[in-house]
Biotite code that builds the C-alpha atoms (Angstrom):
import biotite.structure as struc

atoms = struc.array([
    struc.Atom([-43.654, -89.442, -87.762], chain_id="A", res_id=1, res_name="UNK", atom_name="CA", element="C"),
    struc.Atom([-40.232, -90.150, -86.041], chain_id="A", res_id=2, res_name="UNK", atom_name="CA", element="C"),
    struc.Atom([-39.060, -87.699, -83.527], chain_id="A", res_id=3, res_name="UNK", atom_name="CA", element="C"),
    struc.Atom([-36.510, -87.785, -80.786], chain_id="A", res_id=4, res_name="UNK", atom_name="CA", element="C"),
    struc.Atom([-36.878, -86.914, -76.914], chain_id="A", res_id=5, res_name="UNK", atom_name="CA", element="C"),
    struc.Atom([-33.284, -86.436, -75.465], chain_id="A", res_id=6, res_name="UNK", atom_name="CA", element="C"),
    struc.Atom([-32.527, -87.935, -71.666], chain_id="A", res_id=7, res_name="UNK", atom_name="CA", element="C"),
    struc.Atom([-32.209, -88.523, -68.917], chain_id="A", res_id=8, res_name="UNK", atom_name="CA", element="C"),
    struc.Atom([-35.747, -89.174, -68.715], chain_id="A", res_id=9, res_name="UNK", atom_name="CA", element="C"),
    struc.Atom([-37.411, -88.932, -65.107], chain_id="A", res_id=10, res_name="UNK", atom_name="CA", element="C"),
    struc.Atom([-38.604, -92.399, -65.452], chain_id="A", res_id=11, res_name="UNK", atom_name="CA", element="C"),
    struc.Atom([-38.226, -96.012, -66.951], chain_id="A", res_id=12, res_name="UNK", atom_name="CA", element="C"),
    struc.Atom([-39.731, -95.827, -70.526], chain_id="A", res_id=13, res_name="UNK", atom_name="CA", element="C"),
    struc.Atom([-42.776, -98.339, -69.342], chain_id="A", res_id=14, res_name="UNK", atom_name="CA", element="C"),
    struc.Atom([-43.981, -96.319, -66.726], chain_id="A", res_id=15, res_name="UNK", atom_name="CA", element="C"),
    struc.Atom([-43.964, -93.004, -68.637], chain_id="A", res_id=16, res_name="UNK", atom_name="CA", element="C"),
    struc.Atom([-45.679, -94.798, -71.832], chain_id="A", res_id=17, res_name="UNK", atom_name="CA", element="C"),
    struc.Atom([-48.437, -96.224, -68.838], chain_id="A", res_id=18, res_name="UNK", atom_name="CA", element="C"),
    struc.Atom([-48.943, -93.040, -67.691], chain_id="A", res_id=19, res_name="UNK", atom_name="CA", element="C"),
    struc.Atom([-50.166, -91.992, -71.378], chain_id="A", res_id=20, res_name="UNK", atom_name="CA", element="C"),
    struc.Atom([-52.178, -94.546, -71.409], chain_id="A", res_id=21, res_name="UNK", atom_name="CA", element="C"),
    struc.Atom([-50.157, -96.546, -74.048], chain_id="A", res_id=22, res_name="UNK", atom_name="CA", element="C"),
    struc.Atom([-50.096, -100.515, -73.919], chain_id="A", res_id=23, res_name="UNK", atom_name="CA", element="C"),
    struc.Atom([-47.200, -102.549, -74.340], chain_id="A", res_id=24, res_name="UNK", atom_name="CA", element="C"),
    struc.Atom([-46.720, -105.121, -77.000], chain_id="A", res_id=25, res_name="UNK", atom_name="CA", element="C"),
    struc.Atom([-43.510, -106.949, -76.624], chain_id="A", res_id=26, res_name="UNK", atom_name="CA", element="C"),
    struc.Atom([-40.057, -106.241, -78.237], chain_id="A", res_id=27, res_name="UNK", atom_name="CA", element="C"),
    struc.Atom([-39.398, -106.722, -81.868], chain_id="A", res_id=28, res_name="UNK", atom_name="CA", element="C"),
    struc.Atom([-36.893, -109.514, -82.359], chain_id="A", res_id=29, res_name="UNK", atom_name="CA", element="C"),
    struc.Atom([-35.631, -108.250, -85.529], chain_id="A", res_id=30, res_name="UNK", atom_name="CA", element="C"),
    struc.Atom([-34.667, -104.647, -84.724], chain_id="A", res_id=31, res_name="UNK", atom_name="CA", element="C"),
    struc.Atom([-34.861, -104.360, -80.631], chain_id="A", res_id=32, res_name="UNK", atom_name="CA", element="C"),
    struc.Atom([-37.477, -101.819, -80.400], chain_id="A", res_id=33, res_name="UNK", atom_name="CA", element="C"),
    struc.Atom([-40.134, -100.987, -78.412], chain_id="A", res_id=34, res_name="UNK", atom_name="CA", element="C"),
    struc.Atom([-43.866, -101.707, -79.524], chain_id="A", res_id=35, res_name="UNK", atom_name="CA", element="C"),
    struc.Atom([-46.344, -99.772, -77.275], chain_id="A", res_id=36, res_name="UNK", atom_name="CA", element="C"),
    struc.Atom([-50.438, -99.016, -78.518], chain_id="A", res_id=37, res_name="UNK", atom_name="CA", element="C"),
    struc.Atom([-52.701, -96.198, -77.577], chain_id="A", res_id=38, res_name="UNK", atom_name="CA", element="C"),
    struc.Atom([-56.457, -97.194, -78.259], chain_id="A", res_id=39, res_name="UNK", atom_name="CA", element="C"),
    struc.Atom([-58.376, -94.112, -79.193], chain_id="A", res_id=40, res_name="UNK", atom_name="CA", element="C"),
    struc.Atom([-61.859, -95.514, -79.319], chain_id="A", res_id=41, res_name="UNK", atom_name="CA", element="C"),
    struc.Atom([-62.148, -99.181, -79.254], chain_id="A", res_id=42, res_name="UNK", atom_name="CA", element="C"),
    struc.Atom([-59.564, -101.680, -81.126], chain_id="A", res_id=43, res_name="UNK", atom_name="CA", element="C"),
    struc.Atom([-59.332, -99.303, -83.982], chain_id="A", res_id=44, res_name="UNK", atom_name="CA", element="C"),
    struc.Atom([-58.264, -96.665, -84.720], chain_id="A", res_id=45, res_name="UNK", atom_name="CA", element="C"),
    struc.Atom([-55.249, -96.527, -82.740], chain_id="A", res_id=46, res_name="UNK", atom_name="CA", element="C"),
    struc.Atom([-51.910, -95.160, -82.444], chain_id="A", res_id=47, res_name="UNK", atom_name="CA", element="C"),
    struc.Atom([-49.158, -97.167, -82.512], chain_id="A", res_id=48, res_name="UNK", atom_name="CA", element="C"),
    struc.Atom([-45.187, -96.449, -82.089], chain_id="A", res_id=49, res_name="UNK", atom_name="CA", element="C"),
    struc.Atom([-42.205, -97.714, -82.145], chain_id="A", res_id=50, res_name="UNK", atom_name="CA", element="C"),
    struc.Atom([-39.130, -96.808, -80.071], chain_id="A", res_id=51, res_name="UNK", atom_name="CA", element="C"),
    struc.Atom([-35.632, -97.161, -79.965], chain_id="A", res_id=52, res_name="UNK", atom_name="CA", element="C"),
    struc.Atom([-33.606, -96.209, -77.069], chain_id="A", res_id=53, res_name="UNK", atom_name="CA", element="C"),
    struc.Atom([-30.225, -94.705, -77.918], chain_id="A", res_id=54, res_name="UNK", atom_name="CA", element="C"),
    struc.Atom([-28.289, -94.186, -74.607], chain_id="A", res_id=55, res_name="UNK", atom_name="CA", element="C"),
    struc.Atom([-30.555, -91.857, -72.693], chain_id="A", res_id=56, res_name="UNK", atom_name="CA", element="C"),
    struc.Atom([-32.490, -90.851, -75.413], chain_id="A", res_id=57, res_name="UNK", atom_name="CA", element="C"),
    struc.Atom([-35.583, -92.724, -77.199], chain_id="A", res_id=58, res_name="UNK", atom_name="CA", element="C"),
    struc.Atom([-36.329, -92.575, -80.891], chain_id="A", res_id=59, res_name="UNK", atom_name="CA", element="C"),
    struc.Atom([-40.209, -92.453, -81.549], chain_id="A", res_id=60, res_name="UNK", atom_name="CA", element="C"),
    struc.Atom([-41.446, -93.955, -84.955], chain_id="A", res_id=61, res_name="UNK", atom_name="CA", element="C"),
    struc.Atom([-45.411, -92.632, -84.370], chain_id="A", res_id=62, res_name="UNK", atom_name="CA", element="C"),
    struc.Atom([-48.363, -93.833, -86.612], chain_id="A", res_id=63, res_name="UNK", atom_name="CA", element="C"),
    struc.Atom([-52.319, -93.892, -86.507], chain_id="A", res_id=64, res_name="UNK", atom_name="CA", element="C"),
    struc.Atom([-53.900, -97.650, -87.529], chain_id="A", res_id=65, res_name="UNK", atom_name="CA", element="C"),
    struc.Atom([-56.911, -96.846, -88.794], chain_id="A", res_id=66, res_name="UNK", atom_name="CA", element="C"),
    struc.Atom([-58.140, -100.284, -89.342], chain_id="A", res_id=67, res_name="UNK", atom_name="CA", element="C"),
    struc.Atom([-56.852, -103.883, -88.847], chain_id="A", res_id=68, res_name="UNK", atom_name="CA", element="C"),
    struc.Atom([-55.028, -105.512, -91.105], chain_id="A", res_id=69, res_name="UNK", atom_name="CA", element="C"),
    struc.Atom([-56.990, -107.082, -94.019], chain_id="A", res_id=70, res_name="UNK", atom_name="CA", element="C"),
    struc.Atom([-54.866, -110.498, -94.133], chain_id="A", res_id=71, res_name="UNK", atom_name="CA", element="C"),
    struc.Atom([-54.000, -112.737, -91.185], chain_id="A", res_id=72, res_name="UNK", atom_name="CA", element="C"),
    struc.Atom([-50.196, -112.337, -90.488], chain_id="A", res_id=73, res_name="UNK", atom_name="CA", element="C"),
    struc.Atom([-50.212, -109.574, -92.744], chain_id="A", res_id=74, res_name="UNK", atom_name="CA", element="C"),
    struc.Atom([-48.486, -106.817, -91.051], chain_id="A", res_id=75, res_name="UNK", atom_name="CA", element="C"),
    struc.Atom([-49.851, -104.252, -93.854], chain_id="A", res_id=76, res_name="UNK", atom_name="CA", element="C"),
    struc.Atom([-52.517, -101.849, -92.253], chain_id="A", res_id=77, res_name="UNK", atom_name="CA", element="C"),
    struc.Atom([-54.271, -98.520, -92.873], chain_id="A", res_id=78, res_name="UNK", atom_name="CA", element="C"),
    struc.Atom([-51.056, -96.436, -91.017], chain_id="A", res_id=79, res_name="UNK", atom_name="CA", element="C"),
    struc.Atom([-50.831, -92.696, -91.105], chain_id="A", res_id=80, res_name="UNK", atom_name="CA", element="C"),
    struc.Atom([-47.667, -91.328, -90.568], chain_id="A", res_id=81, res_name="UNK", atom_name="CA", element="C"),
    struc.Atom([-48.518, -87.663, -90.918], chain_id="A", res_id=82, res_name="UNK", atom_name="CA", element="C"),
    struc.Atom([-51.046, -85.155, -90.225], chain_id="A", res_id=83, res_name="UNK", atom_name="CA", element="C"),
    struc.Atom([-53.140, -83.273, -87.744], chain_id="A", res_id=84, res_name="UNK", atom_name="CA", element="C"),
    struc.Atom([-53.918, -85.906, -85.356], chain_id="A", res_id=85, res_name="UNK", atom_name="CA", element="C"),
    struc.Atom([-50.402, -87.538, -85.650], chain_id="A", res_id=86, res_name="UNK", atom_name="CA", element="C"),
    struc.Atom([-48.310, -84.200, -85.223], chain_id="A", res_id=87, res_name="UNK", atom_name="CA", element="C"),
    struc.Atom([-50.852, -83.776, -81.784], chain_id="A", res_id=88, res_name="UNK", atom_name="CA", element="C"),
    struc.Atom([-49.969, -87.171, -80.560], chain_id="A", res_id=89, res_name="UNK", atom_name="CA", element="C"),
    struc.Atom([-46.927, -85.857, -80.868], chain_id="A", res_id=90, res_name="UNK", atom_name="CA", element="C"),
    struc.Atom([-46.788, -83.354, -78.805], chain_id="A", res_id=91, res_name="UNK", atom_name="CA", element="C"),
    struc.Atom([-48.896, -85.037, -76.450], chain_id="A", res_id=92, res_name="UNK", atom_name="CA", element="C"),
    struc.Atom([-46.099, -87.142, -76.111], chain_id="A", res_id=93, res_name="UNK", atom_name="CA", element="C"),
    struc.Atom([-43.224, -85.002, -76.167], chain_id="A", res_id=94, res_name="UNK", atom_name="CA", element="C"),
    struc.Atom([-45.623, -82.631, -73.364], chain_id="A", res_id=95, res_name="UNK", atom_name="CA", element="C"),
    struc.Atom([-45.816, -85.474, -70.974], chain_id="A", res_id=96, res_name="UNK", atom_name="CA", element="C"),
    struc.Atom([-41.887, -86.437, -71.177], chain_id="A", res_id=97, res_name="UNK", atom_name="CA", element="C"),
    struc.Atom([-41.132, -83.192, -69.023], chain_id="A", res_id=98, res_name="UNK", atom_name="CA", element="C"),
    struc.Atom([-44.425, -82.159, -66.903], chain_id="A", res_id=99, res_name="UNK", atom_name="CA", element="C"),
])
């Protein structure tokens, strides 16, 4: 699910994604973004976005792993990119941007 939260936000990116509990993973070398986790119970399932920051805005590409990936180095998973829990993560999200 890719949504958009416009800026200024009312802190750095890092410490708002912390305060949601999500974990980051580095920086993609290939396209610049952001690659933060959210364990829900365990390893797996998780959710797991992507973001982008254009100016003062961030760009949210939002998924749910369900599972690990079967290969190693395979970057091919078990991702939902819609639904109930998804569109709640969402909002949960969006929700903590501004309160």
């Amino acid at each position: 699910m890719r949504f958009e939260i416009k800026g200024p936000l009312k802190e750095n990116i890092y410490n708002l994604m912390r305060n949601i509990n999500y974990h980051f993973l580095g920086t993609d070398e290939r396209t610049g973004e952001l690659n933060f986790i959210h364990p829900i119970a365990g390893a797996y399932p998780r959710f797991h976005v992507y973001l982008k920051i254009d100016g003062q805005n961030v760009i949210f590409n939002l998924h749910l792993d369900q599972k690990r990936p079967v290969y190693d180095g395979a970057t091919a998973h078990s991702g939902e990119y819609e639904g109930e829990l998804v569109e709640k993560e969402a909002e949960r999200i969006k929700n903590s941007f501004f309160h």
